[in-house]
Gaussian input, Z-matrix of N, CA and C with variables (Angstrom, degrees):
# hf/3-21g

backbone

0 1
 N
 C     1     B1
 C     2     B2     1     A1
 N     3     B3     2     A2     1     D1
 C     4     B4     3     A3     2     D2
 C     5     B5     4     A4     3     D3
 N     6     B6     5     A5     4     D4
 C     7     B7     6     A6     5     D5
 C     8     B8     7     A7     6     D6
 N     9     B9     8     A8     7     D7
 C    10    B10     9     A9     8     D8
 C    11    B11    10    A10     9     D9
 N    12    B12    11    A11    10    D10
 C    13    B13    12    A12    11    D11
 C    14    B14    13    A13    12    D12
 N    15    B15    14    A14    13    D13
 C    16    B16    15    A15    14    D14
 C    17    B17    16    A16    15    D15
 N    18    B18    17    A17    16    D16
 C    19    B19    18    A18    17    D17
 C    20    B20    19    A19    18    D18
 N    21    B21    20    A20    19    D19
 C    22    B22    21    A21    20    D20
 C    23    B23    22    A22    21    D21
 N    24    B24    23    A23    22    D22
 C    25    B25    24    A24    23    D23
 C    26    B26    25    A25    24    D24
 N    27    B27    26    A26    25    D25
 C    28    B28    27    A27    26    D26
 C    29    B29    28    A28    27    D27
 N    30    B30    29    A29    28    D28
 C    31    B31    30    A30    29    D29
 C    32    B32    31    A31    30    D30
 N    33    B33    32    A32    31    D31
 C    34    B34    33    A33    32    D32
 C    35    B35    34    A34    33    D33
 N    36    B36    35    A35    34    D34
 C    37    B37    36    A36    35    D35
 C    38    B38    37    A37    36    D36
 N    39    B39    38    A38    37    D37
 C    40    B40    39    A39    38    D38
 C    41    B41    40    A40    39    D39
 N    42    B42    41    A41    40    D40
 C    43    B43    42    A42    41    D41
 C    44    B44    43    A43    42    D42
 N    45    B45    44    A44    43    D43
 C    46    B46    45    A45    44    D44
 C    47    B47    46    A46    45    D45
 N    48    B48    47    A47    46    D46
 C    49    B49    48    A48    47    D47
 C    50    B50    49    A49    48    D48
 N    51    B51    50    A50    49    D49
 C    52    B52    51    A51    50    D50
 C    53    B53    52    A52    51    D51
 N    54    B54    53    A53    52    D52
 C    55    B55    54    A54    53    D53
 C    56    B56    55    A55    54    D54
 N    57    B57    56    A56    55    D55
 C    58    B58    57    A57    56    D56
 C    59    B59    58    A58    57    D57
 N    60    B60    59    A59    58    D58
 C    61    B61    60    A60    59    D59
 C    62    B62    61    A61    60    D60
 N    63    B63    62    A62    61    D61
 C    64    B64    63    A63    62    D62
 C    65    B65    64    A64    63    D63
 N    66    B66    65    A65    64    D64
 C    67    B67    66    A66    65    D65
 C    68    B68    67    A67    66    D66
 N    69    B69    68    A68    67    D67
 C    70    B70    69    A69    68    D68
 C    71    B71    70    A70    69    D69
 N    72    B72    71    A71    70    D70
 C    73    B73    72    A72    71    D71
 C    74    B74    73    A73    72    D72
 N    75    B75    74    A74    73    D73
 C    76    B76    75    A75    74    D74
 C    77    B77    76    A76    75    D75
 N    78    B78    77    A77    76    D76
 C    79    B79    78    A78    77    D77
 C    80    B80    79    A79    78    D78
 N    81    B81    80    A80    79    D79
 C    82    B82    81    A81    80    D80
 C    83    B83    82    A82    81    D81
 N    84    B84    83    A83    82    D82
 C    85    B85    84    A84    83    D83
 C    86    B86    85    A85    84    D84
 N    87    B87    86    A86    85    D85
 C    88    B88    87    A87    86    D86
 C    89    B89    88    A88    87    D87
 N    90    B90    89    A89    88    D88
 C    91    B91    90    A90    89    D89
 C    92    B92    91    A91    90    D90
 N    93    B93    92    A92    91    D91
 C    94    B94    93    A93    92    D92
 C    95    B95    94    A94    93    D93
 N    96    B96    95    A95    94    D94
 C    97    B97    96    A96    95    D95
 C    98    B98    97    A97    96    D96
 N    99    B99    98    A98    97    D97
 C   100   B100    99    A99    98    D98
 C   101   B101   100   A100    99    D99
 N   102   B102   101   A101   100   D100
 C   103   B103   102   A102   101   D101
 C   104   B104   103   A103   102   D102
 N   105   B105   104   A104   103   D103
 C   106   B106   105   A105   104   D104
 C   107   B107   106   A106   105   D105
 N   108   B108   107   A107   106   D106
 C   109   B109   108   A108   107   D107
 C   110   B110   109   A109   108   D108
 N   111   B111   110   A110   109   D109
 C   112   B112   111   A111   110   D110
 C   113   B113   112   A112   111   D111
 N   114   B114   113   A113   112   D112
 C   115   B115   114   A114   113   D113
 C   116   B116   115   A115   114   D114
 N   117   B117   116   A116   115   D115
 C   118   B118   117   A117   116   D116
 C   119   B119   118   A118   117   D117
 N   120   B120   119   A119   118   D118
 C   121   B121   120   A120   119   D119
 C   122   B122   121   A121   120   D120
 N   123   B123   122   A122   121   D121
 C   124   B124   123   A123   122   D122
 C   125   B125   124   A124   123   D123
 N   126   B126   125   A125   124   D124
 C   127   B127   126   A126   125   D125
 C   128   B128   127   A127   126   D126
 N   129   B129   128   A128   127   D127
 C   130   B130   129   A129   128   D128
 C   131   B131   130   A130   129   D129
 N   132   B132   131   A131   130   D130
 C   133   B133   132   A132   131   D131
 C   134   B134   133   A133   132   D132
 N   135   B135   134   A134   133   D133
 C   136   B136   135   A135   134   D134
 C   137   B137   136   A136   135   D135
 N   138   B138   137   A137   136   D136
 C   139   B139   138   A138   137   D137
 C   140   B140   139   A139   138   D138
 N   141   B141   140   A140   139   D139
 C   142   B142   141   A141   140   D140
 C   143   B143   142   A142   141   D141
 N   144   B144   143   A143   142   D142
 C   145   B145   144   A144   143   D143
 C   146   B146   145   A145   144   D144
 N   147   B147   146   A146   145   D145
 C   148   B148   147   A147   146   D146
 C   149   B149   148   A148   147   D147
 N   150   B150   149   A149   148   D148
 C   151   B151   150   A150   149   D149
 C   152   B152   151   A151   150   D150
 N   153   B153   152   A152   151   D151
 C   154   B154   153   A153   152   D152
 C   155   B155   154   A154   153   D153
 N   156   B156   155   A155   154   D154
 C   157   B157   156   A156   155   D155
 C   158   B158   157   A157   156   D156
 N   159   B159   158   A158   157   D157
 C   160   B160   159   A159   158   D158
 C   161   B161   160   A160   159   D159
 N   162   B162   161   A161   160   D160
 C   163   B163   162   A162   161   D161
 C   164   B164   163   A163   162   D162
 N   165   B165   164   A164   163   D163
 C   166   B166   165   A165   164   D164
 C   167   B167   166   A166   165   D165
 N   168   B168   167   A167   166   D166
 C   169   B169   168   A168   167   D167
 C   170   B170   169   A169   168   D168
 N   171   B171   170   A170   169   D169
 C   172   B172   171   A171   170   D170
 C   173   B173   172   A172   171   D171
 N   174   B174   173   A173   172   D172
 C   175   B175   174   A174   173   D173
 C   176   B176   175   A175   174   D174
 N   177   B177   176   A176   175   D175
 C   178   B178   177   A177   176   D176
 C   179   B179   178   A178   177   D177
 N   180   B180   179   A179   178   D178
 C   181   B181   180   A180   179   D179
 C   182   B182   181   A181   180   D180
 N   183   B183   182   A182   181   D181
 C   184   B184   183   A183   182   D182
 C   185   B185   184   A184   183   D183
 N   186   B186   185   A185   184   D184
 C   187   B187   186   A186   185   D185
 C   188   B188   187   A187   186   D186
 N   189   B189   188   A188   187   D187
 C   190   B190   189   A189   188   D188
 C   191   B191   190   A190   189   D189
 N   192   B192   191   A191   190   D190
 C   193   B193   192   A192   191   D191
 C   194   B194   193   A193   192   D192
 N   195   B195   194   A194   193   D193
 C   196   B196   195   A195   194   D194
 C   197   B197   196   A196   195   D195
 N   198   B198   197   A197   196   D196
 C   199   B199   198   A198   197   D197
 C   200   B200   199   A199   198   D198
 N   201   B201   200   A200   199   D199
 C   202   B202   201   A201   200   D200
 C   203   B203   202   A202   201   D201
 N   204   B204   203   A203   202   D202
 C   205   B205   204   A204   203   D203
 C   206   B206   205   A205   204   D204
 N   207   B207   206   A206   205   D205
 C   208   B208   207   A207   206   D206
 C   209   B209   208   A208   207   D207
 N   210   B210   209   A209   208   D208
 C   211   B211   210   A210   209   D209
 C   212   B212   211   A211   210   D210
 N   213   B213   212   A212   211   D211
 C   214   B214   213   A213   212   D212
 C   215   B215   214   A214   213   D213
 N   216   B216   215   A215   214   D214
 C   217   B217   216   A216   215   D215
 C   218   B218   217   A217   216   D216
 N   219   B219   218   A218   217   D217
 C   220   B220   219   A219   218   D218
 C   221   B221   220   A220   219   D219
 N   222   B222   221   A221   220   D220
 C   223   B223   222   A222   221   D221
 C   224   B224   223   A223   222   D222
 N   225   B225   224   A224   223   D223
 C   226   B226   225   A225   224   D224
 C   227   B227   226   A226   225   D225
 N   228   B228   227   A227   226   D226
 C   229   B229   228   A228   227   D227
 C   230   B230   229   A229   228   D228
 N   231   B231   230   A230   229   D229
 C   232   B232   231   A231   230   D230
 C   233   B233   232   A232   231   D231
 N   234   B234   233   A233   232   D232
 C   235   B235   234   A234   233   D233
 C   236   B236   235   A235   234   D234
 N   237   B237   236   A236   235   D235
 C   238   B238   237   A237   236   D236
 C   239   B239   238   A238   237   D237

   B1=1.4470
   B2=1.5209
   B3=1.3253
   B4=1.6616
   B5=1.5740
   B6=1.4320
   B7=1.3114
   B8=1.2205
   B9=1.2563
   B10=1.3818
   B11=1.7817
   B12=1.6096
   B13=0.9895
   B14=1.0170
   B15=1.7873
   B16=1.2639
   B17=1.8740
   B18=1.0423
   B19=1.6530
   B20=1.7425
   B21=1.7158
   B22=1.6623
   B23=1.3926
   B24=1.6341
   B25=1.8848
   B26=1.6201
   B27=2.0009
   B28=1.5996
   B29=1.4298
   B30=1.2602
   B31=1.7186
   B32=1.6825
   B33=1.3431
   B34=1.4598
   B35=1.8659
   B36=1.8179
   B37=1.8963
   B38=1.0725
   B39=1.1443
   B40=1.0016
   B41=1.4015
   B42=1.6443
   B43=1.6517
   B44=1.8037
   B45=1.4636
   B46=1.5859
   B47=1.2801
   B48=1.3083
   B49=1.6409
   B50=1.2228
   B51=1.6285
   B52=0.8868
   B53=1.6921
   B54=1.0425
   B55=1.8714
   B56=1.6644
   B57=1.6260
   B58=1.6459
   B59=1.2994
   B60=1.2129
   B61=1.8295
   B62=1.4783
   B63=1.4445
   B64=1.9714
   B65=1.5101
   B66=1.2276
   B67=1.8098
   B68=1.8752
   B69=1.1263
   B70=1.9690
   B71=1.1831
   B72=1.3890
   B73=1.9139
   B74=0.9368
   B75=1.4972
   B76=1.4357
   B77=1.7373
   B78=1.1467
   B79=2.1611
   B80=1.9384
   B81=1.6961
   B82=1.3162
   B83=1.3953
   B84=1.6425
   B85=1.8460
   B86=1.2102
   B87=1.4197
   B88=1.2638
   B89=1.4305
   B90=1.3337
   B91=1.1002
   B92=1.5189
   B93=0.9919
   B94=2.3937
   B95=1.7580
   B96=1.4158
   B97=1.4916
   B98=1.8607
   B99=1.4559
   B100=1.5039
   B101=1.2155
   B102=1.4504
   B103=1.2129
   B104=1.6985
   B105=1.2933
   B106=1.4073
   B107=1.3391
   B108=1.4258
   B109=1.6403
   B110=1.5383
   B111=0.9037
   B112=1.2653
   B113=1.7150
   B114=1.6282
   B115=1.6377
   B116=1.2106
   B117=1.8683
   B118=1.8721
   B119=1.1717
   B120=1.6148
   B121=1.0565
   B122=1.4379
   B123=1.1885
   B124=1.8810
   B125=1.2720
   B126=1.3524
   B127=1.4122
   B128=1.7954
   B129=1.4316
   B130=1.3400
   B131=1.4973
   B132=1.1910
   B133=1.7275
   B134=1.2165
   B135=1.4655
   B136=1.3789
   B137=1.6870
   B138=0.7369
   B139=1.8903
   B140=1.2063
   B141=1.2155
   B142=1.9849
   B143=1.1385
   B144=1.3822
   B145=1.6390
   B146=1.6608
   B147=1.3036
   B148=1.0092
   B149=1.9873
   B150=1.3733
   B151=1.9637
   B152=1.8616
   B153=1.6169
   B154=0.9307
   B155=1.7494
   B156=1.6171
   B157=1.9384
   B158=1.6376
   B159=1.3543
   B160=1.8570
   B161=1.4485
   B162=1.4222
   B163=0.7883
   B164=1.2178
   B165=1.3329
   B166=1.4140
   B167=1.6146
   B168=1.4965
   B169=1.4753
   B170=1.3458
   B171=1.6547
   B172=1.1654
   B173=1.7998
   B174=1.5111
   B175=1.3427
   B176=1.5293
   B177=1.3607
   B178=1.6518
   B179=1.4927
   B180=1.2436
   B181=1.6822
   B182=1.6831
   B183=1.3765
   B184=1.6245
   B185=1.4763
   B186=1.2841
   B187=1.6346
   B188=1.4568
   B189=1.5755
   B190=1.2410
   B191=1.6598
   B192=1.0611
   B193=1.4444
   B194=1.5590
   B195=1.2968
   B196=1.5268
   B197=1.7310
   B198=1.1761
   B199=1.2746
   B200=1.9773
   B201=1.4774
   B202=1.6952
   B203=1.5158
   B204=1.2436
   B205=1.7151
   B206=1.6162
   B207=1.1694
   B208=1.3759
   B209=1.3642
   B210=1.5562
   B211=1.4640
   B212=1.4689
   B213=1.2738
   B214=2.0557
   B215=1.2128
   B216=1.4257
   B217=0.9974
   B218=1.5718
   B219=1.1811
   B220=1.0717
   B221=1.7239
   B222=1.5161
   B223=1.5431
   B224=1.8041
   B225=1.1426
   B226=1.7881
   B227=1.6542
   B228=1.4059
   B229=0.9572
   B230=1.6435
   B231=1.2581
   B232=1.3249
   B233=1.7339
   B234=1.1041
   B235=1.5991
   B236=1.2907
   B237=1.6723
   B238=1.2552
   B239=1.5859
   A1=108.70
   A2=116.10
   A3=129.09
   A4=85.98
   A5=135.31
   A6=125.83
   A7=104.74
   A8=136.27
   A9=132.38
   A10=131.12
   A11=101.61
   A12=103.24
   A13=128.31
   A14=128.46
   A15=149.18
   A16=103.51
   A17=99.95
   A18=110.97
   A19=110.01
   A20=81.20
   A21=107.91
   A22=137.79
   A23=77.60
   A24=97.78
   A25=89.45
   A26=107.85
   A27=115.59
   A28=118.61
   A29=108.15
   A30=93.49
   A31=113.24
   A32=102.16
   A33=107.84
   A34=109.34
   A35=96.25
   A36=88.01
   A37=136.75
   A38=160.42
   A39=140.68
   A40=113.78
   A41=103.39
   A42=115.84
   A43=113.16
   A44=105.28
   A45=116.56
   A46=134.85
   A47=124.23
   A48=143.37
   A49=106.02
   A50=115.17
   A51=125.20
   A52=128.25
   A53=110.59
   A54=129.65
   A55=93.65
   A56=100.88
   A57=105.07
   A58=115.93
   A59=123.35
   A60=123.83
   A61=91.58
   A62=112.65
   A63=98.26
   A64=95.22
   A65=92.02
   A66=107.57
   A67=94.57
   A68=120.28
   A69=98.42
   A70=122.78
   A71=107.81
   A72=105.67
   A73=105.00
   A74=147.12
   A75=157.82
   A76=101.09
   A77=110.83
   A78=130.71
   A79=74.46
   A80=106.51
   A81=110.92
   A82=133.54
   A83=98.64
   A84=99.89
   A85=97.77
   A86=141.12
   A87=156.35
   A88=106.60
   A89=131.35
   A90=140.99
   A91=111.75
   A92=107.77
   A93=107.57
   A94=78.85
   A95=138.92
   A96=120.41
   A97=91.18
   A98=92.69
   A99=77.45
   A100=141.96
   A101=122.33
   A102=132.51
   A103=133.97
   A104=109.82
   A105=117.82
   A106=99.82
   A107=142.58
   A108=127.96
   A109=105.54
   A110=134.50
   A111=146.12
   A112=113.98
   A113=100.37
   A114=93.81
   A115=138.28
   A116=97.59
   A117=111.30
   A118=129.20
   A119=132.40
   A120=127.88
   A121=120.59
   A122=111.92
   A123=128.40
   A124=103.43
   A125=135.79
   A126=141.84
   A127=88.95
   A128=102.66
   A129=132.58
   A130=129.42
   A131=108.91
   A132=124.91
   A133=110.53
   A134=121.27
   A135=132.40
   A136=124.65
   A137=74.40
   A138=85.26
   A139=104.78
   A140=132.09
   A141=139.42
   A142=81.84
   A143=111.01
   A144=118.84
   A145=112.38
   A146=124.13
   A147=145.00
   A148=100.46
   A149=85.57
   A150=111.03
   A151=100.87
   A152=113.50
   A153=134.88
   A154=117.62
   A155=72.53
   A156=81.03
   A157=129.77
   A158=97.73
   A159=93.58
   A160=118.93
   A161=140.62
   A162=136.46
   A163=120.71
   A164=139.27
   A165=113.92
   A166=134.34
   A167=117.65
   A168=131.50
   A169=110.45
   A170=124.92
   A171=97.06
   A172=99.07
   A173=112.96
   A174=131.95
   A175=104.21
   A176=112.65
   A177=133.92
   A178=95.33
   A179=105.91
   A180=112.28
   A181=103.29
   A182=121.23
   A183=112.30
   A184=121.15
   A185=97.08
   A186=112.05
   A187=110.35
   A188=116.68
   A189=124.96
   A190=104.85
   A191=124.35
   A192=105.74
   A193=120.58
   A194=112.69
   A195=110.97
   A196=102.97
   A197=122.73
   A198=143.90
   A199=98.21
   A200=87.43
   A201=98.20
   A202=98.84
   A203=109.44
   A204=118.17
   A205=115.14
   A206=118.42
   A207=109.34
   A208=111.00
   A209=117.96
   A210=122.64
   A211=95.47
   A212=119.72
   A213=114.29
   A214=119.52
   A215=115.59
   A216=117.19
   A217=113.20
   A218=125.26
   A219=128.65
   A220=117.85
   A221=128.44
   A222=132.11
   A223=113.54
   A224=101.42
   A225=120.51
   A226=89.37
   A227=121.81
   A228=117.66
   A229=149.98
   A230=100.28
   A231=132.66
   A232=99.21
   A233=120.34
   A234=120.51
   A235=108.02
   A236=117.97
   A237=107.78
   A238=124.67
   D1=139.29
   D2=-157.55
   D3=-79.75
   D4=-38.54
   D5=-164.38
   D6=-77.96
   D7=-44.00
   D8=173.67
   D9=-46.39
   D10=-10.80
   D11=171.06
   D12=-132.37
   D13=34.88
   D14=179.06
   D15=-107.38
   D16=116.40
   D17=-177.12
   D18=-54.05
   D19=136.42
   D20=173.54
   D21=-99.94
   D22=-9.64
   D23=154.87
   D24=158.32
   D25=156.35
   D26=-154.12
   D27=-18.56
   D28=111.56
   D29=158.81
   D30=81.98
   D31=6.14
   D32=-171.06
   D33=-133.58
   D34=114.24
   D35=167.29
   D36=-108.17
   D37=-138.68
   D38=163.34
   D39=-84.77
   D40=-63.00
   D41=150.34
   D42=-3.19
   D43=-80.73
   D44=165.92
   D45=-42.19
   D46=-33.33
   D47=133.29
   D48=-16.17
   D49=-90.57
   D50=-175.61
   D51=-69.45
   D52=13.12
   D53=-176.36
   D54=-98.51
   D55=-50.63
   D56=-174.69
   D57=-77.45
   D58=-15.91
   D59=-177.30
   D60=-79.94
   D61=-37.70
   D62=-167.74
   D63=-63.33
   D64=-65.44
   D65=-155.39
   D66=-50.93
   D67=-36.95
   D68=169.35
   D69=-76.89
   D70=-19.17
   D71=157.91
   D72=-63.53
   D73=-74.64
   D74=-158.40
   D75=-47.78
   D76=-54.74
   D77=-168.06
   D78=-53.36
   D79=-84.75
   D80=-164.75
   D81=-28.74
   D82=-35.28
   D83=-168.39
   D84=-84.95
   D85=-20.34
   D86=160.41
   D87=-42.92
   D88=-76.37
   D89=169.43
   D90=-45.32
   D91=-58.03
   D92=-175.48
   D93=-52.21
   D94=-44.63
   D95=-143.19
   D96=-78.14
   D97=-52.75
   D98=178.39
   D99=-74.76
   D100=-12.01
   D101=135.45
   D102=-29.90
   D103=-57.87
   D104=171.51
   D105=-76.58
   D106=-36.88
   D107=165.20
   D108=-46.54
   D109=-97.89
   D110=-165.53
   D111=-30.64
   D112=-53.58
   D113=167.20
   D114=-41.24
   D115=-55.97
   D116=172.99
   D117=-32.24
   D118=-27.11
   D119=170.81
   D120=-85.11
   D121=18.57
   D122=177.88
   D123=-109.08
   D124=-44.31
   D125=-161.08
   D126=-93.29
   D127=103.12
   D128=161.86
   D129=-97.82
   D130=-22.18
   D131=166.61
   D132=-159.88
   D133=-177.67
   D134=173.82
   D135=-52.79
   D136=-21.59
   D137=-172.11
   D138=-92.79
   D139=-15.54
   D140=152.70
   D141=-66.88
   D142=-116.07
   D143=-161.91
   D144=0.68
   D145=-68.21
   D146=163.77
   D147=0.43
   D148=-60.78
   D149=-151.96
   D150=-102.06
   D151=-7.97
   D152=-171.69
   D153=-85.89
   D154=-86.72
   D155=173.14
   D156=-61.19
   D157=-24.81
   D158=164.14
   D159=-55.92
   D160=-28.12
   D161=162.78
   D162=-82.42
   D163=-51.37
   D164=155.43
   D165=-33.18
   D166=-29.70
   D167=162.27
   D168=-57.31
   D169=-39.38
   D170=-154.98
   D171=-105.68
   D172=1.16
   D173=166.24
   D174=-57.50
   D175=-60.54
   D176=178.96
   D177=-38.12
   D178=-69.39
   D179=-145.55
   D180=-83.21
   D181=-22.62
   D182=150.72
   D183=-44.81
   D184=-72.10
   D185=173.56
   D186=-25.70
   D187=-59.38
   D188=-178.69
   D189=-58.97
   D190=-61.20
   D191=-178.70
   D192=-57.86
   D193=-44.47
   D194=176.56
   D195=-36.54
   D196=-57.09
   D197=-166.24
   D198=-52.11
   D199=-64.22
   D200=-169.84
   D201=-43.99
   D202=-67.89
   D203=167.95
   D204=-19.84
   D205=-78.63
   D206=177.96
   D207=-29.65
   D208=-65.70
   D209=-138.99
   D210=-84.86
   D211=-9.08
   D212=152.66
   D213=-56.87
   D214=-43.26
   D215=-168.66
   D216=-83.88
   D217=-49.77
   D218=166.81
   D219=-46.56
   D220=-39.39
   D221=161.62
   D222=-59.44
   D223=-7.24
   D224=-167.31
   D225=-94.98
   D226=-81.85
   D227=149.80
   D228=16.26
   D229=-74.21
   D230=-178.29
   D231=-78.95
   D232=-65.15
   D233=176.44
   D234=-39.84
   D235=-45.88
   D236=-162.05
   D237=-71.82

């Protein structure tokens, strides 16, 4: 589609929008995986975990907004 690839501001199409929302989902879930690899060998009882997984939560739930963010903009986009 000819509209998908007429810029939405420098250097940016819509097409590309949507190339970069996958590919930072894809980068991200990559990262939470290796993140939670690497941790597991710290969480020795409850009281790690405890001090553990909150930060992986709040790693998660950034990610998720960064994400949410894009895909506003990109539905913003698209209307226009």
């Amino acid at each position: 589609m000819e509209e998908n690839k007429s810029e939405i501001f420098k250097g940016k199409t819509f097409e590309g929008l949507l190339e970069d929302i996958y590919k930072n989902s894809k980068k991200k879930e990559q990262q939470i995986q290796i993140l939670i690899t690497e941790l597991k060998p710290f969480i020795k009882n409850v009281g790690d975990a405890v001090i553990i997984v909150p930060l992986i939560k709040d790693y998660m739930e950034i990610a998720v907004k960064n994400d949410e963010a894009l895909i506003k903009m990109a539905a913003i986009v698209q209307r226009a």
